[in-house]
N, C-alpha and C positions, 0 to 999 in steps of 0.2 A: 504494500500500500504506500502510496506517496503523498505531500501535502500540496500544499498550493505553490509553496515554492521550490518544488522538485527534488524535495528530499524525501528520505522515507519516516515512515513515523514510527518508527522503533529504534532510526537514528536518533530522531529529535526529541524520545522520549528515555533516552538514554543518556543523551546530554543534558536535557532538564531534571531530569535525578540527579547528574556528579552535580550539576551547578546545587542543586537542592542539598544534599548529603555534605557537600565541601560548605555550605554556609552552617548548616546546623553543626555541625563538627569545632567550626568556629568561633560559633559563639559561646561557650566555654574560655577559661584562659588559657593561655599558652603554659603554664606550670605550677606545680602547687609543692609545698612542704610536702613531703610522705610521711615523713615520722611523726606522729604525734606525742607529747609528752604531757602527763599529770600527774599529779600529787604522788601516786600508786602504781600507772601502770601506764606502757611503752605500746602504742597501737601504731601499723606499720602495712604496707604488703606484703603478701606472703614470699617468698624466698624457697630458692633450694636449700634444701635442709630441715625444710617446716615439715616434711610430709609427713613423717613418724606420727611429731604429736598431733597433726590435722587431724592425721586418720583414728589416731586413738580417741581423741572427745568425740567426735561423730560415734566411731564405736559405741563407746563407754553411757551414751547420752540418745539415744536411737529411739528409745521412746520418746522421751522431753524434745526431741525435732519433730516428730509426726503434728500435724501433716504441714507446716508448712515446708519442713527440709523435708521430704521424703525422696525430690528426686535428687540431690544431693546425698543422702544417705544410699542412695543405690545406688549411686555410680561410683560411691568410695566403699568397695571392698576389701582391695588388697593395696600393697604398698604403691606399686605401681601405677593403679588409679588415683590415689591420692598428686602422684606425681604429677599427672596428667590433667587433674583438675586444677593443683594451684599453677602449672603452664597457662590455662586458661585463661584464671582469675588476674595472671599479671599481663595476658595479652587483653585482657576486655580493659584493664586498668589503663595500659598506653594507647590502646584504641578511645579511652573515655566512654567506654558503654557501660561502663560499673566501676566503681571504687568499692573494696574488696578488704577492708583493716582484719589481720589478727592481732589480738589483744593480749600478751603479756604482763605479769605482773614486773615490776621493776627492781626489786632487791632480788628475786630471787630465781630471775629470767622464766615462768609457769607460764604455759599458754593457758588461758581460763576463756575465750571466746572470741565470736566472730560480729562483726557490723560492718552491713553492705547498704547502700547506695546504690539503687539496682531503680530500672526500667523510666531513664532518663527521659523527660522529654523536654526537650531542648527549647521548644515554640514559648514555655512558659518564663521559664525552666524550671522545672519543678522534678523529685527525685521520689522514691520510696524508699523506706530505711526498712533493713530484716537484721534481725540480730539472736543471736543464742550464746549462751554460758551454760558452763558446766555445774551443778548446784545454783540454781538459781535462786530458791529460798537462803541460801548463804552467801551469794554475790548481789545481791538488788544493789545494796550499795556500789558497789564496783561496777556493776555495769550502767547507770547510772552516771555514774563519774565519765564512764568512758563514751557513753554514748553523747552525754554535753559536748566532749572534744571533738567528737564528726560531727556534731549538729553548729559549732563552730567553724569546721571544716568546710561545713556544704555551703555558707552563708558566706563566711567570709572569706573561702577563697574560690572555692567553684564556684561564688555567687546566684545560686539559686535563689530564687522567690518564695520557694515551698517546699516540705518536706511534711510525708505523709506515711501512714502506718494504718495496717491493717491486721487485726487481730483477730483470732477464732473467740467465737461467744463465750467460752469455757476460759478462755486465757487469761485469767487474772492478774499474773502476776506482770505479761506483755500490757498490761492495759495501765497497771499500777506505775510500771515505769514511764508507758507517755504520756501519765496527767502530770508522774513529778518533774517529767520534763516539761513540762508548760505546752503542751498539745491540750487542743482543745475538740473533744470529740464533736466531729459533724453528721455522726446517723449510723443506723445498721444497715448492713448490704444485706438485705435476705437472700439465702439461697446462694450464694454468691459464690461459693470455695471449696473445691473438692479435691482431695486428695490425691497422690498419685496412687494410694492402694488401695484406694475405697471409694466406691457409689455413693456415699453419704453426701449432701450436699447442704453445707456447713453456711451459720449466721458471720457476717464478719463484721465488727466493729470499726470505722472509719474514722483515725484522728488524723488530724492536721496542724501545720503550726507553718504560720506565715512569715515572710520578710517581718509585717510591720509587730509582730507578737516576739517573733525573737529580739528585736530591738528595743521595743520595750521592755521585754524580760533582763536584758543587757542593762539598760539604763538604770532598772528599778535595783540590779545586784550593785550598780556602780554607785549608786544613790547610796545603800545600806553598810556600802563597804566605808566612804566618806564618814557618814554617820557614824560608824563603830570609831574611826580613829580619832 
């Protein structure tokens, strides 16, 4: 098929996609900090040499993933796929289609979890945050902590507008974390979320937290910090 000015249209709609994919790719920055540092704990991309303990917390943690990691729990079986996964997670990373932190603790080098920035869209830009820890009734704090550092991350260097979280109805403890992160829930998804091992089709919980919420959240810490001294 050709158009009106004698080109074909699956040339011209192959060039209007790179033009399209090279603008959206761009509007992100050109680089950001990787390492993150807090009080407690050392969040980073993953690395060769992570893979051991990748694949052991997934192991170790295989119920407390279901179902939102399910198909990350099934693709990390053996060493090997582990390997093969964080290859991924550090090509989606230079690609910018996912930022990808593990999270160790800092005196005493322990991997204790993961928090991704996954399924970008760039028109907004707006992100969705998935995150897991091992013992999470004995990490809320910690991951908490750590999850303020990427919610720092996304705002102030990827500069996104929005980041959002969506939780299974049952998920308490995911839901506890992003009110204390200053998310503000916007609605249940009915029906919304289905597993990769199961026909059940799951309520999700939809929080959000805007540019102008993290910046007031910022200002009101900077306020109380002033105050205290």
């Amino acid at each position: 098929m050709t158009n009106k000015a004698g080109g074909t249209t699956s040339h011209l709609f192959h060039y209007n996609y790179t033009i399209a994919m090279s603008y959206l790719y761009n509007t992100l920055p050109d680089a950001f900090e990787e390492q993150l540092e807090t009080e407690h704990l050392v969040l980073r991309p993953y690395a060769e040499g992570d893979e051991q303990e990748f694949m052991r917390l997934i192991q170790e943690n295989t119920a407390a993933l279901s179902p939102a990691f399910t198909g990350r729990v099934a693709r990390v079986r053996a060493l090997e796929d582990a390997r093969i996964q964080l290859a991924q997670l550090r090509s989606d990373w230079d690609n910018r289609k996912q930022f990808d932190f593990g999270v160790w603790l800092r005196e005493s080098n322990t991997y204790i979890g993961d928090i991704t920035l996954k399924n970008i869209d760039r028109s907004v830009p707006k992100a969705e945050a998935a995150l897991y820890f091992t013992s999470w009734s004995e990490m809320l704090d910690l991951a908490q902590e750590a999850f303020k550092a990427v919610l720092h991350f996304a705002f102030e260097d990827v500069k996104l507008n929005k980041v959002y979280m969506r939780c299974t109805h049952y998920n308490n403890v995911c839901s506890q974390l992003a009110e204390n992160c200053g998310f503000v829930k916007e609605g249940v998804l009915r029906s919304d979320f289905k597993g990769a091992d199961s026909e059940e089709l799951l309520d999700l919980r939809y929080y959000g937290m805007t540019r102008d919420d993290y910046e007031q959240a910022t200002q009101l810490k900077e306020r109380d910090s002033q105050t205290a001294v």
